[in-house]
N, CA, C and O atoms as a Tinker XYZ file with bonds, in Angstrom:
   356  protein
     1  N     -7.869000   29.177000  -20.469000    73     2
     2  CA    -6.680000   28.663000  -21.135000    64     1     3
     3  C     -5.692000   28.099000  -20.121000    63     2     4     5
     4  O     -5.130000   27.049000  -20.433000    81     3
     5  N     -5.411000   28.652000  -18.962000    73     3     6
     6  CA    -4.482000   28.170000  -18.035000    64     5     7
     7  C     -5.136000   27.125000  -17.292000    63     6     8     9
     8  O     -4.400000   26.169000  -17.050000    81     7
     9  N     -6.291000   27.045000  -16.873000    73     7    10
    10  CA    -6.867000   25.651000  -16.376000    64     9    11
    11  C     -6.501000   24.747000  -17.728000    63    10    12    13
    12  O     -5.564000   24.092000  -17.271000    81    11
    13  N     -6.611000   24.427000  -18.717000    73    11    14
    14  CA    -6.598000   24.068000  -19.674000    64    13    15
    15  C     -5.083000   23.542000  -19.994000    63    14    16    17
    16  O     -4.946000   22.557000  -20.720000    81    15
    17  N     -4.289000   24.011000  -19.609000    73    15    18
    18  CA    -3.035000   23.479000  -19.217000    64    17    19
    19  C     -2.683000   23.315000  -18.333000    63    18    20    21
    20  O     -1.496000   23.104000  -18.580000    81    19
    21  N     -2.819000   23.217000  -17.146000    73    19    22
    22  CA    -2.664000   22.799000  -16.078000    64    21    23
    23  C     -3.549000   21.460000  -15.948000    63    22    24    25
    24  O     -3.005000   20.596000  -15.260000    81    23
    25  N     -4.448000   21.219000  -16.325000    73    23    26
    26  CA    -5.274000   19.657000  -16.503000    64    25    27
    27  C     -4.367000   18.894000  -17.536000    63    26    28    29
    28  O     -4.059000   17.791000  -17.084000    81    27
    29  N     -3.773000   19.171000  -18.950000    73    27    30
    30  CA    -3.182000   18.150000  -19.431000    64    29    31
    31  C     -1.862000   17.897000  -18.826000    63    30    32    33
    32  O     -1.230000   16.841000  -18.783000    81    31
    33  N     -1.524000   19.223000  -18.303000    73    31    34
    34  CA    -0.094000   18.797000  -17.548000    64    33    35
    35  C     -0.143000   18.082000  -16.662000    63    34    36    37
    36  O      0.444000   17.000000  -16.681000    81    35
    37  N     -1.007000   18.585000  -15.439000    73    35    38
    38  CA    -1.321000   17.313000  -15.003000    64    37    39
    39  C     -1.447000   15.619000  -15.386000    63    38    40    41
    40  O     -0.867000   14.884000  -14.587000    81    39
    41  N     -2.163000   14.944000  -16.554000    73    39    42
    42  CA    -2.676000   14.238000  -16.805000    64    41    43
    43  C     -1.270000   13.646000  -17.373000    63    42    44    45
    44  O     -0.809000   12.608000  -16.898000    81    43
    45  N     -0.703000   14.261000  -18.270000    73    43    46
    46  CA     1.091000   13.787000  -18.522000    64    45    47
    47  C      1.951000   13.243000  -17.684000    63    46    48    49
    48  O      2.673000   12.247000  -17.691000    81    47
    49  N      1.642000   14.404000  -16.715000    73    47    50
    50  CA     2.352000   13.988000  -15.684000    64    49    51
    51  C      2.252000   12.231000  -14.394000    63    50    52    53
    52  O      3.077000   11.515000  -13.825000    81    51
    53  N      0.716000   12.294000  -14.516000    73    51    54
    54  CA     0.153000   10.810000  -14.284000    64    53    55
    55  C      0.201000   10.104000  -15.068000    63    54    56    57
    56  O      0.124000    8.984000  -14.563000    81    55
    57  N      0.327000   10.028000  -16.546000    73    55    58
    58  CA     0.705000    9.174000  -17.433000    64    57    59
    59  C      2.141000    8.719000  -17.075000    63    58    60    61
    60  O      2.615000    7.621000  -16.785000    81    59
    61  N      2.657000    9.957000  -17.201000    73    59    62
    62  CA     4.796000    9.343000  -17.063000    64    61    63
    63  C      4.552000    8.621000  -15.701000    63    62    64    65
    64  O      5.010000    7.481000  -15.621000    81    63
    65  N      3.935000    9.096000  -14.689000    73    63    66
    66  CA     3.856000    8.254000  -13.435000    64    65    67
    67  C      3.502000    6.602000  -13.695000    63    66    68    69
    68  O      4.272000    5.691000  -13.392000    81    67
    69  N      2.341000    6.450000  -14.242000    73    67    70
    70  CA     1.960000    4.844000  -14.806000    64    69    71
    71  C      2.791000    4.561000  -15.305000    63    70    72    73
    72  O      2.756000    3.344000  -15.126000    81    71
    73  N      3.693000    4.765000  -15.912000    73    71    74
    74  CA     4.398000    4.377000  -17.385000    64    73    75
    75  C      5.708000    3.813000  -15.928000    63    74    76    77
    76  O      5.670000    2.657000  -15.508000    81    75
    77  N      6.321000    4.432000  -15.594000    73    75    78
    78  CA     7.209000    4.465000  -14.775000    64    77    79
    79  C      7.075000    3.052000  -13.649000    63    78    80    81
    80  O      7.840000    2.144000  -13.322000    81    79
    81  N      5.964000    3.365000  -13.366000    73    79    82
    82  CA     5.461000    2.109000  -12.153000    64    81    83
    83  C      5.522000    0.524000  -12.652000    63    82    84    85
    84  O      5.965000   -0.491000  -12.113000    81    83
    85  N      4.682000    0.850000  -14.304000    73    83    86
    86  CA     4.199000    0.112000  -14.946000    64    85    87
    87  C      5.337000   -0.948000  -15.489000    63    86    88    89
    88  O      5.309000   -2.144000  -15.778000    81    87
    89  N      6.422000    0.141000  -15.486000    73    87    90
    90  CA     7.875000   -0.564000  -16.385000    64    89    91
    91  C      8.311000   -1.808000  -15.311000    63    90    92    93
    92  O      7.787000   -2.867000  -15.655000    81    91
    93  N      8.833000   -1.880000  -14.552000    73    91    94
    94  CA     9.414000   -3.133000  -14.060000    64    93    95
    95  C      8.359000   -4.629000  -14.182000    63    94    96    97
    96  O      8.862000   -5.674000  -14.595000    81    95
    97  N      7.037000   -4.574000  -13.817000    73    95    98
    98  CA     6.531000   -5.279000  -13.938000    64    97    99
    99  C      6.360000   -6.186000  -15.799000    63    98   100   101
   100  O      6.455000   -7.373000  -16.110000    81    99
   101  N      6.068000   -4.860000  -16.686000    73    99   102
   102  CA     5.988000   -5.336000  -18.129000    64   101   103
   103  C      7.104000   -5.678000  -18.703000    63   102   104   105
   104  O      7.059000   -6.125000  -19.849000    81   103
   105  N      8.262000   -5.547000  -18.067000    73   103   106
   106  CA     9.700000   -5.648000  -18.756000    64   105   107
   107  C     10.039000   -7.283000  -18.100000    63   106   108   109
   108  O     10.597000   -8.231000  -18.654000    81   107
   109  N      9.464000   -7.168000  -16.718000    73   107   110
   110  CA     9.407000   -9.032000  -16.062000    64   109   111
   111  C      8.789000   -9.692000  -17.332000    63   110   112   113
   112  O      9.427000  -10.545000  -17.949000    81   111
   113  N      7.758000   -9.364000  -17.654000    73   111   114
   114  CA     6.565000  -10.246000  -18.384000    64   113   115
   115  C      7.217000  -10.483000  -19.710000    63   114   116   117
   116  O      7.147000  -11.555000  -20.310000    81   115
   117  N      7.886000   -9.371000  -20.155000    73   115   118
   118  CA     8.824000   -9.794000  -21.506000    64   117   119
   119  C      9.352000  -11.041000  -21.719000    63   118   120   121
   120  O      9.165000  -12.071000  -22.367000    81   119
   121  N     10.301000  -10.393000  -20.684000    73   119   122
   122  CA    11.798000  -11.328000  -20.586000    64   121   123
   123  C     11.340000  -12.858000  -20.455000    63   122   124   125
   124  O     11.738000  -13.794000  -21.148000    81   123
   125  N     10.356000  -12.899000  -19.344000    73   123   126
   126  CA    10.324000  -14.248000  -18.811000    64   125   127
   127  C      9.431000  -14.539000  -20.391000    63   126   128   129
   128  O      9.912000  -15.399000  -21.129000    81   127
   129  N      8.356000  -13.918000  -20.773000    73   127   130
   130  CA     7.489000  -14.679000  -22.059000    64   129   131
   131  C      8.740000  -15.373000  -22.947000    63   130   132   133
   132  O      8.904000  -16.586000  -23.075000    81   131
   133  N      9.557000  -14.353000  -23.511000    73   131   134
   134  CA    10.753000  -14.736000  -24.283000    64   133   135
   135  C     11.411000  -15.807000  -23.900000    63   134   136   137
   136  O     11.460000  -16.745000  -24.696000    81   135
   137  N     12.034000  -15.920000  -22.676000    73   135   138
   138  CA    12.375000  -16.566000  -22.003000    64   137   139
   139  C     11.889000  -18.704000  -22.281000    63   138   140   141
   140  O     12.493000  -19.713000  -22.643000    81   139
   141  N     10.617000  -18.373000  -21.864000    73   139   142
   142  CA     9.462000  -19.440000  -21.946000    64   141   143
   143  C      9.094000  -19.495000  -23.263000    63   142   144   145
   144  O      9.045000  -20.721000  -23.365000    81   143
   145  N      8.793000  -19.079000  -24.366000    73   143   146
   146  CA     9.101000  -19.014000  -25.586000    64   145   147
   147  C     10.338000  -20.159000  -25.973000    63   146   148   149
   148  O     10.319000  -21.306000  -26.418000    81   147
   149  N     11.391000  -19.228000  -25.565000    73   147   150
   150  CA    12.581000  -19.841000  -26.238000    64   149   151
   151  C     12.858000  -21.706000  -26.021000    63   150   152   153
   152  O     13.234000  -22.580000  -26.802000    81   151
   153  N     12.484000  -21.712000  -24.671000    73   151   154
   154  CA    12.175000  -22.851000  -24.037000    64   153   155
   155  C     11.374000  -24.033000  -25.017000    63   154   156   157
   156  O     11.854000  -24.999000  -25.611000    81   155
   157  N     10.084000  -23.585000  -24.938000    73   155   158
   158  CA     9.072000  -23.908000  -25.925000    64   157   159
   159  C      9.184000  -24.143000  -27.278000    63   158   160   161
   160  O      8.338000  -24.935000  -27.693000    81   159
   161  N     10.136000  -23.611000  -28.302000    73   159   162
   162  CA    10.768000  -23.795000  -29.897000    64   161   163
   163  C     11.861000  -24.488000  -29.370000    63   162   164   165
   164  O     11.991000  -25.486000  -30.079000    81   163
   165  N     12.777000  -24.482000  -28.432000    73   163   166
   166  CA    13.626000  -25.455000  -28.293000    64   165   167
   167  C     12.988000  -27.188000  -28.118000    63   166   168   169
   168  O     13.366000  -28.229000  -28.656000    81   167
   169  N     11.863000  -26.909000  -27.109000    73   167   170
   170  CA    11.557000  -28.699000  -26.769000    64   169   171
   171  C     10.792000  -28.876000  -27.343000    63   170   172   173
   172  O     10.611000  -30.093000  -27.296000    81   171
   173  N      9.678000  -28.173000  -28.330000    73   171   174
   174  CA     8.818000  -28.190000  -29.083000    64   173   175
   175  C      7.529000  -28.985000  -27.753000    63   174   176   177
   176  O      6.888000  -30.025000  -27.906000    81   175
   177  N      7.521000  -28.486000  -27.112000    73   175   178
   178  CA     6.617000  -28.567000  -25.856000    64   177   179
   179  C      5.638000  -27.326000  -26.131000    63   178   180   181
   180  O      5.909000  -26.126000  -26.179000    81   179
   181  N      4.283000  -28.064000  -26.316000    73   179   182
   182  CA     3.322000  -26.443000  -26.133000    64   181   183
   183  C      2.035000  -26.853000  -25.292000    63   182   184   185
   184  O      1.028000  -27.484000  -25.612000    81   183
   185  N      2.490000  -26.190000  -23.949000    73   183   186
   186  CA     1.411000  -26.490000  -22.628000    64   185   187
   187  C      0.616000  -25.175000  -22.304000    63   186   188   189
   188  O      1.433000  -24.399000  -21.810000    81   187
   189  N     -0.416000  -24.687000  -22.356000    73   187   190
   190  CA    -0.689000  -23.460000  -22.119000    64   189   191
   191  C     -0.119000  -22.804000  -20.802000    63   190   192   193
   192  O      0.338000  -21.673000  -20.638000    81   191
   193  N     -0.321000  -24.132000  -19.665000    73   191   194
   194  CA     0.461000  -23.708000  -18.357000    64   193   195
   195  C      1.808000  -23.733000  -18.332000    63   194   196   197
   196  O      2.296000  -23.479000  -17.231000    81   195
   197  N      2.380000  -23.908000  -19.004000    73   195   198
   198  CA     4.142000  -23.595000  -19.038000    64   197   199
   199  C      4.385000  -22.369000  -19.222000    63   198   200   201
   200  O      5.433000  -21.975000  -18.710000    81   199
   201  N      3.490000  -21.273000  -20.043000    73   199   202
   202  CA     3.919000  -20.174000  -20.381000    64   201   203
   203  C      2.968000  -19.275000  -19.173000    63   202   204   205
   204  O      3.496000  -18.252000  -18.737000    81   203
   205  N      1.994000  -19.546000  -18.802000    73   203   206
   206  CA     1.247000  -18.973000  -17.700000    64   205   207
   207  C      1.794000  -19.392000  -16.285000    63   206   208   209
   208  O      2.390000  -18.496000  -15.688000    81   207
   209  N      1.728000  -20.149000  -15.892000    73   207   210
   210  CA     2.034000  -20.332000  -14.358000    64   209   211
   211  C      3.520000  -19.371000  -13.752000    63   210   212   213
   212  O      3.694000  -18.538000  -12.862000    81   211
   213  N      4.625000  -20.209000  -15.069000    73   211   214
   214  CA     5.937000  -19.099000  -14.594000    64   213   215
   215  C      6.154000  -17.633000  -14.797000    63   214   216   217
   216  O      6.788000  -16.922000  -14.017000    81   215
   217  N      5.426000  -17.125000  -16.201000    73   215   218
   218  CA     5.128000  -15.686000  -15.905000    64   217   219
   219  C      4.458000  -15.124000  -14.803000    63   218   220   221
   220  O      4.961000  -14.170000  -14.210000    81   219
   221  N      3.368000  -15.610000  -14.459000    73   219   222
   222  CA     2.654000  -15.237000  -13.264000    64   221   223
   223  C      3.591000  -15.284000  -12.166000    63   222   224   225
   224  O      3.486000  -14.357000  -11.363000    81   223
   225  N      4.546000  -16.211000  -11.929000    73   223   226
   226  CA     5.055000  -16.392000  -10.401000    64   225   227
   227  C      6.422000  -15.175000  -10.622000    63   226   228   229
   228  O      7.135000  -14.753000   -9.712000    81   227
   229  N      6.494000  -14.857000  -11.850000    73   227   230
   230  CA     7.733000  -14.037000  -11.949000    64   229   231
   231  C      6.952000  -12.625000  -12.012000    63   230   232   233
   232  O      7.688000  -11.653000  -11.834000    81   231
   233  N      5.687000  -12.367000  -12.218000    73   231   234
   234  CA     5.238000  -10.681000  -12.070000    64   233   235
   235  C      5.086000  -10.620000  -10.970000    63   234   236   237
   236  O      5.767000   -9.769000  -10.396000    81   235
   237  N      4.122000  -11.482000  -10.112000    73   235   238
   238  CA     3.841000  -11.414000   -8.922000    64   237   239
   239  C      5.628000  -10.921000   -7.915000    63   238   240   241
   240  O      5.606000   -9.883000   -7.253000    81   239
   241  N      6.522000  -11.493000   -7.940000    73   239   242
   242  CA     7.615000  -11.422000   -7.169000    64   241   243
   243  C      8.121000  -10.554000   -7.434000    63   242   244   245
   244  O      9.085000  -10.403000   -6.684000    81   243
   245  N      7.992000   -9.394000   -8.521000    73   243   246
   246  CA     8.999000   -8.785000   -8.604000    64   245   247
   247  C      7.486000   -7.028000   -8.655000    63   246   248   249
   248  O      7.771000   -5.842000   -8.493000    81   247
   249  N      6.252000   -7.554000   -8.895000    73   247   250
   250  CA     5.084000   -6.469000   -7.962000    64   249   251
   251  C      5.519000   -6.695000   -6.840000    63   250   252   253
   252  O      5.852000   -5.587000   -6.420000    81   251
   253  N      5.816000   -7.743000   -5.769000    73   251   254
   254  CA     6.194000   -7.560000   -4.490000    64   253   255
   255  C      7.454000   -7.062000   -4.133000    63   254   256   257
   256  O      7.714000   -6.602000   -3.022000    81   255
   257  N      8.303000   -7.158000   -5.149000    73   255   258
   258  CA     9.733000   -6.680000   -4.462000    64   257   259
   259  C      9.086000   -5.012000   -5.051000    63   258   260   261
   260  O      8.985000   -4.152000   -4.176000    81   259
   261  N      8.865000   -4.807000   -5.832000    73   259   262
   262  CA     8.421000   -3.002000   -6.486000    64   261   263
   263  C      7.690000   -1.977000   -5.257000    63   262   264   265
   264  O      7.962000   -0.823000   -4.926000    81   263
   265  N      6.613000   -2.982000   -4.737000    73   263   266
   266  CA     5.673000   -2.404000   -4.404000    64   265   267
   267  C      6.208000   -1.031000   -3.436000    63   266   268   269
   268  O      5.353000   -0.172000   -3.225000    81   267
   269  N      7.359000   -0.856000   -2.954000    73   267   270
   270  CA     7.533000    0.094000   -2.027000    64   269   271
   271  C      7.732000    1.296000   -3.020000    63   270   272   273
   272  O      7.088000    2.341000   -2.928000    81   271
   273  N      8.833000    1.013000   -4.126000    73   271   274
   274  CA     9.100000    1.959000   -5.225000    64   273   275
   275  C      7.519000    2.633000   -5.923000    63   274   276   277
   276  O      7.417000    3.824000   -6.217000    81   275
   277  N      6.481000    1.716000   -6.086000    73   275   278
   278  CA     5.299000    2.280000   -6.733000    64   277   279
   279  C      4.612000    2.969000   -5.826000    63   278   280   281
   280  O      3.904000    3.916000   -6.166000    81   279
   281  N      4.706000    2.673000   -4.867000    73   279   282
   282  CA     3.678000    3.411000   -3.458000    64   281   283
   283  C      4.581000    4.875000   -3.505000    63   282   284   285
   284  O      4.165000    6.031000   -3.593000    81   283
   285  N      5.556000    4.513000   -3.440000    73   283   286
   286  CA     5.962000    6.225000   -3.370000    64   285   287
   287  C      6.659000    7.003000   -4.219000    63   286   288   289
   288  O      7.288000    8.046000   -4.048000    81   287
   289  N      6.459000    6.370000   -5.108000    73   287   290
   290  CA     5.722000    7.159000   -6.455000    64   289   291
   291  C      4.608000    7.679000   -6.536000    63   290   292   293
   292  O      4.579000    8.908000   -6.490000    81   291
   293  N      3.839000    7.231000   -6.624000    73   291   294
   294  CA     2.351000    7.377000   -6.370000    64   293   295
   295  C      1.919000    8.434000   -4.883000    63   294   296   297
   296  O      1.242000    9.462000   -4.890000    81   295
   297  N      2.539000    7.791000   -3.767000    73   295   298
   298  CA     2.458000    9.088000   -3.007000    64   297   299
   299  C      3.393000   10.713000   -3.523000    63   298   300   301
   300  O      2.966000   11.862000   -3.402000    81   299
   301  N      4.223000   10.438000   -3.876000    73   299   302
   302  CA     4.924000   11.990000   -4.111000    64   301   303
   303  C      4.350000   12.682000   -5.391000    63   302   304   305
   304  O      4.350000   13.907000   -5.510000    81   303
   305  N      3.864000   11.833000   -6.340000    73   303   306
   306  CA     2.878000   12.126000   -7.343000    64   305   307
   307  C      1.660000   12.918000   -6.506000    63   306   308   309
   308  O      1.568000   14.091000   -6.869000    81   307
   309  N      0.825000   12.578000   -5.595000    73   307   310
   310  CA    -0.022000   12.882000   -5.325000    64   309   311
   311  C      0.395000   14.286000   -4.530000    63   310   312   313
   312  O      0.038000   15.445000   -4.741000    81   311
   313  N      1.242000   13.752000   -3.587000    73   311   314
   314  CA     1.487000   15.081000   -2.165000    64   313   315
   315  C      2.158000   16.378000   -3.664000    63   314   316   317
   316  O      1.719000   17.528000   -3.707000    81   315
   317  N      3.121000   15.901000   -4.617000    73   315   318
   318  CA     3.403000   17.299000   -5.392000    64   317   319
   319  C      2.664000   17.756000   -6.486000    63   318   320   321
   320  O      3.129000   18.613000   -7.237000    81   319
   321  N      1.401000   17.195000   -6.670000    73   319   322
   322  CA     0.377000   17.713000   -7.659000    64   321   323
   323  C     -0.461000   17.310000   -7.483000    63   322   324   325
   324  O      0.067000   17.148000   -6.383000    81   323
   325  N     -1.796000   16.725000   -7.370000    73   323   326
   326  CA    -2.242000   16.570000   -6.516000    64   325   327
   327  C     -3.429000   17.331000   -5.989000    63   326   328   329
   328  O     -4.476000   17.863000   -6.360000    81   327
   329  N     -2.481000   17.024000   -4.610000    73   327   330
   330  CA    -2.922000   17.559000   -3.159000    64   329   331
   331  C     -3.266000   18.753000   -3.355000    63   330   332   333
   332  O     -4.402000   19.145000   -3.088000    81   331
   333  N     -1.887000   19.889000   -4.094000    73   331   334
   334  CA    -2.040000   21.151000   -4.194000    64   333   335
   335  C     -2.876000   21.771000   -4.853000    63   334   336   337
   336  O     -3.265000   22.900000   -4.554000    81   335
   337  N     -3.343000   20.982000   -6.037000    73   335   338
   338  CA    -4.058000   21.639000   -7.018000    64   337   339
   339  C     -6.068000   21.293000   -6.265000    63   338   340   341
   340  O     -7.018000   21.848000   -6.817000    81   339
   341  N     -6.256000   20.427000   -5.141000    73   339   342
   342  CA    -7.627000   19.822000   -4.322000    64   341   343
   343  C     -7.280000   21.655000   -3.506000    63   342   344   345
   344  O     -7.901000   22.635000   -3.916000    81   343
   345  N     -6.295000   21.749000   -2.450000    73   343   346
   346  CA    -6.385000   22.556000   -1.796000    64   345   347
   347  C     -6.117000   23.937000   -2.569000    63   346   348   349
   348  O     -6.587000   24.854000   -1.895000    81   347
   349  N     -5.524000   24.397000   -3.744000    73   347   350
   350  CA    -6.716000   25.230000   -4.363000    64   349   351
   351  C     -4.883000   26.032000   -4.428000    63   350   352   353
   352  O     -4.751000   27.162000   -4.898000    81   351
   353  N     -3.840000   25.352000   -3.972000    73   351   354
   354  CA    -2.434000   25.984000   -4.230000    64   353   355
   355  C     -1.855000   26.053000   -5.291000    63   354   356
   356  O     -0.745000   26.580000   -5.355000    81   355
């Protein structure tokens, strides 16, 4: 029973971690879709690459500005649950 909770807690706990990492990037992809959208019903312009190229250049820049925030996330995720639960703490 206690392994048994300690695995979903775990697994929650890496979920809220994804979820967390996951947010800045999917909240870029919103805004800018909307964004490019709005664009698009305004000029009545419909290019498949108008709505792809600038989302892409806006996830990509803002995965690169993140990337330090997700890495250590992901490391303190690991070093405080983890690590401890491999080495048997």
């Amino acid at each position: 029973m206690l392994d048994e909770i300690l695995f979903f807690d775990t697994m929650r706990q890496g979920l809220w971690v994804a979820v967390i990492i996951s947010l800045p990037i999917l909240t870029v992809a919103l805004l800018a879709g909307l964004a490019i959208g709005l664009v698009q019903a305004l000029t009545s312009i419909q290019e498949m690459t108008l709505t792809f190229v600038p989302k892409l250049a806006c996830i990509a820049l803002v995965f690169w500005a993140s990337m330090g925030f997700m890495t250590q996330s992901l490391v303190a995720y690991f070093d405080d649950r983890i690590v401890p639960l491999i080495a048997g703490g």
